[in-house]
C-alpha angles and dihedrals in degrees: 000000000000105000094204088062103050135088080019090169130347105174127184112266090247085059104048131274130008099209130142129190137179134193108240105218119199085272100055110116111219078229089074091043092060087036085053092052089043100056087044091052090046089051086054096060106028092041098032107029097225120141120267122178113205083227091067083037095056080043103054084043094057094038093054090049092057094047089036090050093041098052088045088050108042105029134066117239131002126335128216122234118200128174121179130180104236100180122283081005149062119224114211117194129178120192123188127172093256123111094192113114118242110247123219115203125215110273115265122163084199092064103086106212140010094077100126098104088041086060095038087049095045091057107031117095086213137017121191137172123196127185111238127198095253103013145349133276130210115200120189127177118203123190111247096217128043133285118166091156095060117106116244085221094057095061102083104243100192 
């Protein structure tokens, strides 16, 4: 991670967002980049007393290690991760320097392999790409506590 990038501006909650964001270099293990998303999510909740399930924090940390693997995979250069805590939620966004769109195949539990949309899309409670000059950026929000009864239909993949 470049450590002049990280930790670019966490702000108290009565000031505006609490976000964080790094540059992964080549060398970034996707290791760093959930460890990244684990110690946000524990600031959260330590620093800033907000709920956090370890179920959303196993989440956040799987959902970082497909976008962050996808963006290292598929597109040239460095990528930017962001979280940021937006109320009772955390906003991960990945950019890379692709303009290619992410394709989601149809599910088949026979493919091995290439279900980590599928999985992003399937716990996030939205799922946006936006075309970028230069690139692309994913943004996913995730709940921070837990809700098993919600409809997946009902959480606005766009």
């Amino acid at each position: 991670m470049d450590a002049a990038a990280r930790d670019e501006g966490q702000e108290p909650i009565g000031r505006g967002p609490v976000a964080v964001s790094a540059t992964l270099k080549g060398s970034t293990r996707i290791a760093e980049a959930r460890a990244m998303a684990h110690g946000f999510l524990t600031t959260v909740r330590t620093d800033h007393g907000i709920p956090v399930s370890a179920r959303a924090m196993d989440v956040a940390q799987l959902v970082v290690s497909e976008l962050v693997t996808n963006a290292r995979k598929y597109a040239p250069g460095p990528c930017l991760l962001r979280l940021e805590l937006r109320e009772d939620a955390v906003q991960i966004s990945v950019w890379d320097r692709s303009d290619v769109q992410p394709s989601v195949l149809a599910a088949n539990p026979e493919r091995v392999g290439q279900h980590g949309l599928e999985i992003v899309m399937a716990v996030s409670q939205s799922f946006r790409v936006r075309e970028e000059r230069g690139g692309k950026q994913i943004t996913v929000t995730l709940a921070l506590t837990d809700d098993l009864e919600g409809d997946a239909a009902d959480r606005g993949v766009v």
